[in-house]
NUDREN-708933 format. One record per residue (C-alpha): residue number from 0; residue in one letter; y, z negated, x negated. Coordinates in steps of 0.05 Angstrom, whole numbers, plus 5000, padded with zeros to 4 digits. Each point is the difference from the previous one (the first is absolute). Layout:
N
rec num->NUM residu->A yy->Y zz->Z xx->X
...
// end
This chain:
294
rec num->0 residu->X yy->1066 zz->0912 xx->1337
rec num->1 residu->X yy->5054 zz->5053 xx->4998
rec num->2 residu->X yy->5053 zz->4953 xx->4990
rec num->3 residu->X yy->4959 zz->4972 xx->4942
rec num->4 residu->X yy->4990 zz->5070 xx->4961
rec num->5 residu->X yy->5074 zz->5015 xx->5016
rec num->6 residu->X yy->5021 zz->4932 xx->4959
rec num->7 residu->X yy->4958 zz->5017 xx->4957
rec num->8 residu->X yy->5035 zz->5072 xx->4980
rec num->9 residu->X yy->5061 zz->4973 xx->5007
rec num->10 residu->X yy->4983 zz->4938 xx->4958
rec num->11 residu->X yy->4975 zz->5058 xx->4943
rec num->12 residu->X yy->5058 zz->5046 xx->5007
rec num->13 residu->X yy->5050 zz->4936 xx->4988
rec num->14 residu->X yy->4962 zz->4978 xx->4945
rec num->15 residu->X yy->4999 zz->5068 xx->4969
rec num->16 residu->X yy->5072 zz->4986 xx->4989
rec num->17 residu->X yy->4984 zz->4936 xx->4973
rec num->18 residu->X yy->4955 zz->5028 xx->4952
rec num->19 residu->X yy->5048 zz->5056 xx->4980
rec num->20 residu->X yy->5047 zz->4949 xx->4973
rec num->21 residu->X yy->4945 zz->4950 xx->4975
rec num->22 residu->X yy->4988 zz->5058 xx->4959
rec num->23 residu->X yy->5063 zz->5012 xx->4969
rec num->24 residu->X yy->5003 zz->4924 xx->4993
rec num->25 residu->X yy->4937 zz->5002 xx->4956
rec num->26 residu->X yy->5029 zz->5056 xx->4957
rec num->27 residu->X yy->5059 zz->4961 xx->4979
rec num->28 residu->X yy->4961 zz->4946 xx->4990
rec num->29 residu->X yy->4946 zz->5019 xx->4953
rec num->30 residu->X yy->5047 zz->5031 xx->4946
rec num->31 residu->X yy->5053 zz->4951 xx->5011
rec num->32 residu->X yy->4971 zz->4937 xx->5031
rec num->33 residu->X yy->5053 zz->4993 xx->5043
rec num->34 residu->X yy->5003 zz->4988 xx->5079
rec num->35 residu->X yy->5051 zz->5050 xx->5011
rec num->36 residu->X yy->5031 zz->4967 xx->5070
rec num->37 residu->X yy->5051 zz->5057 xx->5000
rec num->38 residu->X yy->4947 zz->5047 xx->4999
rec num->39 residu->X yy->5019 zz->5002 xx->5087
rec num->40 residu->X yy->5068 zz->5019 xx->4988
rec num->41 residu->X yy->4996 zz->5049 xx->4943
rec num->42 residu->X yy->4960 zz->5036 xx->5055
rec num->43 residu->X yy->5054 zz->4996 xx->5054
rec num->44 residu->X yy->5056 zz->5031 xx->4958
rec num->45 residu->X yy->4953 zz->5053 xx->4992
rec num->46 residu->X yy->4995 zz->5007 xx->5075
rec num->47 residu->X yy->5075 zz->4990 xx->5000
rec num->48 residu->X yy->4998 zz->5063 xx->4953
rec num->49 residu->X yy->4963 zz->5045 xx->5037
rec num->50 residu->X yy->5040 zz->4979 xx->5072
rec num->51 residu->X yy->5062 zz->5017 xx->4959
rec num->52 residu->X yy->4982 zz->5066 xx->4976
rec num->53 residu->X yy->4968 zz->5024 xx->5065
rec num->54 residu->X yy->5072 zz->4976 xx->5033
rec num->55 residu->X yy->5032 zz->5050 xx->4952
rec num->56 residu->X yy->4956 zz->5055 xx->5028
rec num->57 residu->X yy->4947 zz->4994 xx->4942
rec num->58 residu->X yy->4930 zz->5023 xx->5038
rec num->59 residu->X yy->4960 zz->4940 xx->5010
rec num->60 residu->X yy->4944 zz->5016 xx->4952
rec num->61 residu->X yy->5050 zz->5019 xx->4945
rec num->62 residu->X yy->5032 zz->4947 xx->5019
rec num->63 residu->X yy->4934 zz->4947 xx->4992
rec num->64 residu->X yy->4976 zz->5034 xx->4936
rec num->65 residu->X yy->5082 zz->4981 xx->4963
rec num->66 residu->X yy->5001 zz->4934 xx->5025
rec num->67 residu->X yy->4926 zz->4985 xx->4979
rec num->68 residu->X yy->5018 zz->5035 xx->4923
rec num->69 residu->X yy->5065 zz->4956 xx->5002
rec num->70 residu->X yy->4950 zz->4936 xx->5011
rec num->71 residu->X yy->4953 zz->5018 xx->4949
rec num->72 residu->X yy->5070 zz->5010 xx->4955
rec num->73 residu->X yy->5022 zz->4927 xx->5022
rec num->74 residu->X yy->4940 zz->4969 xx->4983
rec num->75 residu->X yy->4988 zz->5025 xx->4930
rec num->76 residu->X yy->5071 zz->4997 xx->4980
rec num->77 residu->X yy->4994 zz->4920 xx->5035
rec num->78 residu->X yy->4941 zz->4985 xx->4962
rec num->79 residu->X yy->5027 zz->5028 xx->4928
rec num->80 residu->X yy->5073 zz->4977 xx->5006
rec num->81 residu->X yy->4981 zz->4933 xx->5035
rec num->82 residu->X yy->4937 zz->4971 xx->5004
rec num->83 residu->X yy->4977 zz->5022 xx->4929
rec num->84 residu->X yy->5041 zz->4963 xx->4952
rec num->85 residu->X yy->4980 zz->4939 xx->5049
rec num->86 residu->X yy->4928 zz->5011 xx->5002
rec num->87 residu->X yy->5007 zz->5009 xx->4924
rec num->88 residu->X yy->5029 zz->4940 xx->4982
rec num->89 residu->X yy->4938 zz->4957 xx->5053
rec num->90 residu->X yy->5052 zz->4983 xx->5038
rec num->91 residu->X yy->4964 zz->4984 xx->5079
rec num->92 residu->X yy->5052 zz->4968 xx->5032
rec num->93 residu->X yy->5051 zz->5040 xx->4985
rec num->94 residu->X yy->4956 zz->5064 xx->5019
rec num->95 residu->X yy->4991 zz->4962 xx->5077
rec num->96 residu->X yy->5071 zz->4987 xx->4995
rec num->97 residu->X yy->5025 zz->5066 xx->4982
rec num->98 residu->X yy->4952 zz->5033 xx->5052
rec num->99 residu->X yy->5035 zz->4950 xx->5056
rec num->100 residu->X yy->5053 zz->5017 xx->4984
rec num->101 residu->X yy->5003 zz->5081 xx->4999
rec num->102 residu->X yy->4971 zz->4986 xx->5071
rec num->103 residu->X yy->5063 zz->4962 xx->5021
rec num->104 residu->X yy->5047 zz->5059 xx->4969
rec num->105 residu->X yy->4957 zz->5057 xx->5029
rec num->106 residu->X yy->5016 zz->4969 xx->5065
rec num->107 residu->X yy->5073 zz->4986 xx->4992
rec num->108 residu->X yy->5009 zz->5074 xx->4964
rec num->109 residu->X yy->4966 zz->5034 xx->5063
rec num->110 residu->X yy->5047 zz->4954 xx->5042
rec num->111 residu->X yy->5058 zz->5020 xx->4976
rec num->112 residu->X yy->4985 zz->5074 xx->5003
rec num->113 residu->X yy->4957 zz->5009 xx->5045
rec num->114 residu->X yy->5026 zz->4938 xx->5057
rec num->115 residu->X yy->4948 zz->4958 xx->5037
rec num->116 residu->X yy->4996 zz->5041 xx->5064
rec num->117 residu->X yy->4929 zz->5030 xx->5006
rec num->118 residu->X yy->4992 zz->5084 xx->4974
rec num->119 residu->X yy->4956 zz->5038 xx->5037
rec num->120 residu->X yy->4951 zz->5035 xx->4964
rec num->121 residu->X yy->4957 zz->5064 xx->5020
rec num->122 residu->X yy->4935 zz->4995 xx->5015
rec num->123 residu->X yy->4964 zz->5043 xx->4946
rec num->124 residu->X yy->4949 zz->5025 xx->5052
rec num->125 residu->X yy->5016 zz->4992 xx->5082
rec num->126 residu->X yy->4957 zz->5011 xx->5058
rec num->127 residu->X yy->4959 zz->4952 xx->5048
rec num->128 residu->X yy->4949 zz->4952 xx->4969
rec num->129 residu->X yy->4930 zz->5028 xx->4979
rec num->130 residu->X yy->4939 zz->4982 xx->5039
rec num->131 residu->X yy->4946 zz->4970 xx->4955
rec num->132 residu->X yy->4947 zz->4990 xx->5061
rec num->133 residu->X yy->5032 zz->4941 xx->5033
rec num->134 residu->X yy->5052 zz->4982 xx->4941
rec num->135 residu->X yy->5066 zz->5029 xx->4998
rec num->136 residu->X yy->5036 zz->5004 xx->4941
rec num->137 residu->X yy->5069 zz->5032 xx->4982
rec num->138 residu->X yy->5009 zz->5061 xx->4962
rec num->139 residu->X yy->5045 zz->4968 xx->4964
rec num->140 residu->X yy->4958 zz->4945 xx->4976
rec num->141 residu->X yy->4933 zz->5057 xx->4987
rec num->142 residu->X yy->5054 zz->5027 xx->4953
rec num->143 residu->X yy->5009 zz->4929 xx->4963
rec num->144 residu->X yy->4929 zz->4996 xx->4994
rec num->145 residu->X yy->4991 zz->5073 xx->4964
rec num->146 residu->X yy->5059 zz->4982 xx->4950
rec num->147 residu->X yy->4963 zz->4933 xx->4980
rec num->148 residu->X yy->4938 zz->5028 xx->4996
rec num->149 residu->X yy->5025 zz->5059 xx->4956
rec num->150 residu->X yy->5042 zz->4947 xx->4960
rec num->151 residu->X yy->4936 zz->4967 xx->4981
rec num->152 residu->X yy->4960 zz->5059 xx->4980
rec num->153 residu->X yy->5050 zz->5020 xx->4958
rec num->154 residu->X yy->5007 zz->4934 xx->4968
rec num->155 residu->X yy->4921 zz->4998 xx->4986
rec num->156 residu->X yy->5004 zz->5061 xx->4970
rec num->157 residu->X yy->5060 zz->4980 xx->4957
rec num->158 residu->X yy->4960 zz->4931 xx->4970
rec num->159 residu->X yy->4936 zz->5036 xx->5001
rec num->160 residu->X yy->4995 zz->5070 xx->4987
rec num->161 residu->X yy->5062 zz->4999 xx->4948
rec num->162 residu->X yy->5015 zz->4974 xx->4927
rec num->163 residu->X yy->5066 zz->4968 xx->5017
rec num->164 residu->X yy->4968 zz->4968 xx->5064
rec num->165 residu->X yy->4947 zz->4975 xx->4947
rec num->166 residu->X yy->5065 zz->4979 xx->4958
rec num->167 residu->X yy->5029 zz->4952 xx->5059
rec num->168 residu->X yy->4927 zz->4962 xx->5013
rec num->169 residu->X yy->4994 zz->4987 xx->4936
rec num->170 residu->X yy->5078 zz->4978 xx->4998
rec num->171 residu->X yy->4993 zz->4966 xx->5062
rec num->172 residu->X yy->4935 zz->4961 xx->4965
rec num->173 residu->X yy->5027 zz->4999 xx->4940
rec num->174 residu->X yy->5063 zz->5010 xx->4974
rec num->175 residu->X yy->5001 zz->4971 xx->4936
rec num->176 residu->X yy->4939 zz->5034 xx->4979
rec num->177 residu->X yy->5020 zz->5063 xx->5031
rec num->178 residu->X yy->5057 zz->5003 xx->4960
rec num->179 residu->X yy->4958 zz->4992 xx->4936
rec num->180 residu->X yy->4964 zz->5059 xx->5022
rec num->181 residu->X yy->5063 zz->5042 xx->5003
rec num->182 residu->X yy->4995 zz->5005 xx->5074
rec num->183 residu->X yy->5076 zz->5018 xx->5038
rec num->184 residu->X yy->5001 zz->4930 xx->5030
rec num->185 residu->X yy->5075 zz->5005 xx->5014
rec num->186 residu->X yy->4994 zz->5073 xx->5029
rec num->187 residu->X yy->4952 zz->4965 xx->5046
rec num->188 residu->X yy->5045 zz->4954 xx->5025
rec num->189 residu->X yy->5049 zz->5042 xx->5018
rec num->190 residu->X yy->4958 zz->5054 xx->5043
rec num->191 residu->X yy->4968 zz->4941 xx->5033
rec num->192 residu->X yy->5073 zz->4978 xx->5016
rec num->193 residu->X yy->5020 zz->5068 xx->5030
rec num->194 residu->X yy->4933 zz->5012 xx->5035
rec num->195 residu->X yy->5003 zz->4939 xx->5034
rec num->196 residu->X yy->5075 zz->5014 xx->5024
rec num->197 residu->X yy->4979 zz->5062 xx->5021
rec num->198 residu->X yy->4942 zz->4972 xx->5045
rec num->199 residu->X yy->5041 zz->4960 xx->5025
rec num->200 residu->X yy->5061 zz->5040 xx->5024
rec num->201 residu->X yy->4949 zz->5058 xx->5025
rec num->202 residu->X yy->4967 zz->4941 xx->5049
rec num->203 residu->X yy->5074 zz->4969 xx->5020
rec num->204 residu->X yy->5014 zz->5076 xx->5018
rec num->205 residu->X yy->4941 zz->5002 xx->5042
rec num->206 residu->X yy->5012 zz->4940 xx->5036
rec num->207 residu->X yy->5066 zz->4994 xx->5010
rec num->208 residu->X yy->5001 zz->5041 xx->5065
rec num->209 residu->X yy->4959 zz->4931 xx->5032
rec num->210 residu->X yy->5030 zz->4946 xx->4955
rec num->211 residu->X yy->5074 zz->5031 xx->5002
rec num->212 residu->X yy->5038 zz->5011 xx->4934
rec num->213 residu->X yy->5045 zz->4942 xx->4990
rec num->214 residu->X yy->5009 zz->4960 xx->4931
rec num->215 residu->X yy->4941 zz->4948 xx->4993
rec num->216 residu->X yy->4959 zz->5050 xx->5040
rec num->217 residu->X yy->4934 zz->4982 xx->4961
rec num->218 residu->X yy->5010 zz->4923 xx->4992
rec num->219 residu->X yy->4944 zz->4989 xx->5051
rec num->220 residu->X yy->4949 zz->5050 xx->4968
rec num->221 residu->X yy->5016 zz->4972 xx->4938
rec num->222 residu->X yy->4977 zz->4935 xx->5016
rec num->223 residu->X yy->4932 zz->5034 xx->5028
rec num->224 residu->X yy->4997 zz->5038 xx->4939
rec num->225 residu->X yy->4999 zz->4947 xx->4955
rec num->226 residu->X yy->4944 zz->4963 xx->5038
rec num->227 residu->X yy->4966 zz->5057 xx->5002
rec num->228 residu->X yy->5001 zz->5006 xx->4922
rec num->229 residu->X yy->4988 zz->4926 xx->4989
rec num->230 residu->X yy->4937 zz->5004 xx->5052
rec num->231 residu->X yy->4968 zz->5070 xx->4970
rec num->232 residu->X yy->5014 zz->4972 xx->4925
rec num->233 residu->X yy->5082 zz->5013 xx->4974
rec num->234 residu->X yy->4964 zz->5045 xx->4935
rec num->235 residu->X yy->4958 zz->5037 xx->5050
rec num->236 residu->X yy->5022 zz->5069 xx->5024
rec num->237 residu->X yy->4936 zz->5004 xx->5051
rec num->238 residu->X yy->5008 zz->4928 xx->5014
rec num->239 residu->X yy->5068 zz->5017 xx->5029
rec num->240 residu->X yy->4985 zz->5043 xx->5041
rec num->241 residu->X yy->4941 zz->4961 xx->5030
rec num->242 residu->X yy->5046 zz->4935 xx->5002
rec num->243 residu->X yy->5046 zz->5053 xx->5048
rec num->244 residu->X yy->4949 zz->5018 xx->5044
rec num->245 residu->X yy->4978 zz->4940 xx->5017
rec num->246 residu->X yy->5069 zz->4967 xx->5002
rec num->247 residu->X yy->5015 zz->5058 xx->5050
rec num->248 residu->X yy->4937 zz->4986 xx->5045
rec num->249 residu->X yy->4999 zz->4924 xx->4992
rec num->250 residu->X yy->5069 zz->4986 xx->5025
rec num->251 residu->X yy->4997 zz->5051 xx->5062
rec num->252 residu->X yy->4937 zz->4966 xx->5018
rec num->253 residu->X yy->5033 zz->4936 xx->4990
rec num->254 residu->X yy->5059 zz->5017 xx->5051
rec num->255 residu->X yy->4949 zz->5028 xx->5058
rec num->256 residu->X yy->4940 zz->4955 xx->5001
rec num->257 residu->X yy->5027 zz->4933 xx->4973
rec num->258 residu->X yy->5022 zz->4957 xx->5052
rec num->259 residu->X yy->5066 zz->4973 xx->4997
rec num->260 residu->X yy->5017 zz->5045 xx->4940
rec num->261 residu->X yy->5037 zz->5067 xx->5022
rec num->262 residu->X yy->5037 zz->5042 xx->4968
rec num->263 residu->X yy->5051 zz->4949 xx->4966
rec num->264 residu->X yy->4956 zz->4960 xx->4963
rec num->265 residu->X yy->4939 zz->5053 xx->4985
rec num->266 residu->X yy->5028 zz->5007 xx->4925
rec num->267 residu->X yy->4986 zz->4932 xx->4996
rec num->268 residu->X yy->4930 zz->4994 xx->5012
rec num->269 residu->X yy->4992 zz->5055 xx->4951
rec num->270 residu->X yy->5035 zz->4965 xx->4940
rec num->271 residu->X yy->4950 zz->4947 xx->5015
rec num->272 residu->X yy->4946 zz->5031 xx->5002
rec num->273 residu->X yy->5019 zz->5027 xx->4930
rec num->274 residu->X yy->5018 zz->4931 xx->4975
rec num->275 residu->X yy->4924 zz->4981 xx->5022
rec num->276 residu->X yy->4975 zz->5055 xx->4959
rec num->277 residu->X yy->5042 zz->4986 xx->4944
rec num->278 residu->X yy->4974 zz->4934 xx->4993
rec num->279 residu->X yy->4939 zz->5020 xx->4990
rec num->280 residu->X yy->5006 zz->5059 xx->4962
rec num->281 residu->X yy->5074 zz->4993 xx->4966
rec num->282 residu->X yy->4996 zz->5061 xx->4963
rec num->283 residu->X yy->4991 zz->5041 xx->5068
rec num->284 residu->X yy->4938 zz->5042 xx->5029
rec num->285 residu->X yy->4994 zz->5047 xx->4941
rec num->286 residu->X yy->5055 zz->4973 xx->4944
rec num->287 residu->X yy->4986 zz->4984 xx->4927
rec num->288 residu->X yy->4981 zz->4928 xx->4985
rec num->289 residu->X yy->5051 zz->4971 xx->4940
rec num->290 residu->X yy->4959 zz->4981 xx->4947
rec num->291 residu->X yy->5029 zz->4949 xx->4947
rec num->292 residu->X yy->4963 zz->4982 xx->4934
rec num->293 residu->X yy->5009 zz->4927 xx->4985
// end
């Protein structure tokens, strides 16, 4: 039974990070409806970023706090210089396209300054694992949990406490219409570009020290990030972060108890158990249902 609860933890602390991007996925898409596959790597040069300055002597907080301003930066300038004029003209396939392939230059640009061989980056907390009863968990990974949790307080209170959270639901419904109404649908955009690069380079930062800095870094997250978006509902914010969680849990469970599945083919059995769902539900646990008039 211990063994169980301790998957189970480490199954939620995973899919915190899972959820983390999900969420910054979901962002993106709701103001741009766009995928944004080089959502992963926008995050690792951030991570690159902050391993730079902290080389240079920059303290590591100071150092975090740059690299995560520089993301939010990158985004917004990406998303008004870039994706705009694309997502303007209706343009789809070019938007996948162009997201493709910023992810192939991110990785060749952190190549060729940064080199393939793995950084190490400090732990922002050290010190043995905590005791929860008869789960252990790393301080490390307590700390990843915090910053999520934080990052999606703050994002409630941004759609629902404030006018310019009103502003992107209503763009994110509605654009057209929203723009009738005089609301700053292109302002929305834009923050929801750099607050999603900022998520996303504050959780490479965070687990870098376990998944080593290196260009590509997040590929594999990525890919549970986007089921994890697709399986909560790709408009839903809370459905992201569900979809995380229960990628996180479903997959270590997967790799423990399933006979004959380990640990190499455990992501497996959770992409089909979200393809089941999907089937049934294609819009995901709590997305919006498309509705055409005909």
């Amino acid at each position: 039974m211990t063994t169980f609860f301790q998957q189970i933890v480490d199954g939620l602390t995973t899919g915190v990070i899972y959820a983390a991007i999900a969420l910054s996925l979901v962002l993106v898409y709701r103001t741009s409806r766009l995928v944004n596959f080089a959502q992963a790597e926008m995050a690792t040069l951030g991570g690159f970023l902050a391993w730079q300055l902290s080389d240079w002597g920059v303290p590591f907080p100071l150092a975090i706090a740059l690299a995560v301003a520089a993301s939010f930066a990158l985004g917004a300038t990406m998303e008004r210089t870039v994706v705009r004029p694309l997502h303007e003209a209706h343009n789809e396939l070019a938007l996948f396209v162009i997201s493709l392939g910023i992810l192939v230059v991110l990785i060749n640009v952190e190549a060729w300054i940064w080199g393939y061989q793995v950084k190490a980056v400090p732990l922002v907390i050290d010190g043995p694992a905590v005791s929860i009863g008869s789960v252990l968990v790393s301080r490390q990974k307590l700390v990843i949990v915090a910053v999520a949790i934080v990052i999606a307080a703050l994002l409630f209170v941004l759609f629902q406490r404030t006018r310019f959270g009103l502003a992107m639901r209503a763009a994110a419904d509605n654009q057209p219409s929203a723009r009738l109404l005089g609301l700053p649908v292109n302002a929305t955009m834009t923050l929801s570009w750099g607050i999603a690069a900022a998520i996303g380079t504050l959780m490479a930062i965070l687990v870098a020290p376990q998944q080593f800095l290196q260009p590509g870094m997040l590929l594999p997250v990525l890919l549970y990030a986007v089921a994890a978006a697709t399986l909560g509902g790709i408009d839903s914010p809370v459905g992201a972060v569900i979809g995380g969680l229960i990628v996180g849990v479903v997959e270590n469970l997967a790799g423990t108890y399933v006979p004959g599945i380990g640990q190499d083919f455990k992501s497996a059995v959770a992409f089909l158990i979200i393809m089941g769902v999907l089937l049934v539900r294609p819009q995901g646990l709590l997305g919006s249902k498309s509705v055409v008039r005909v």
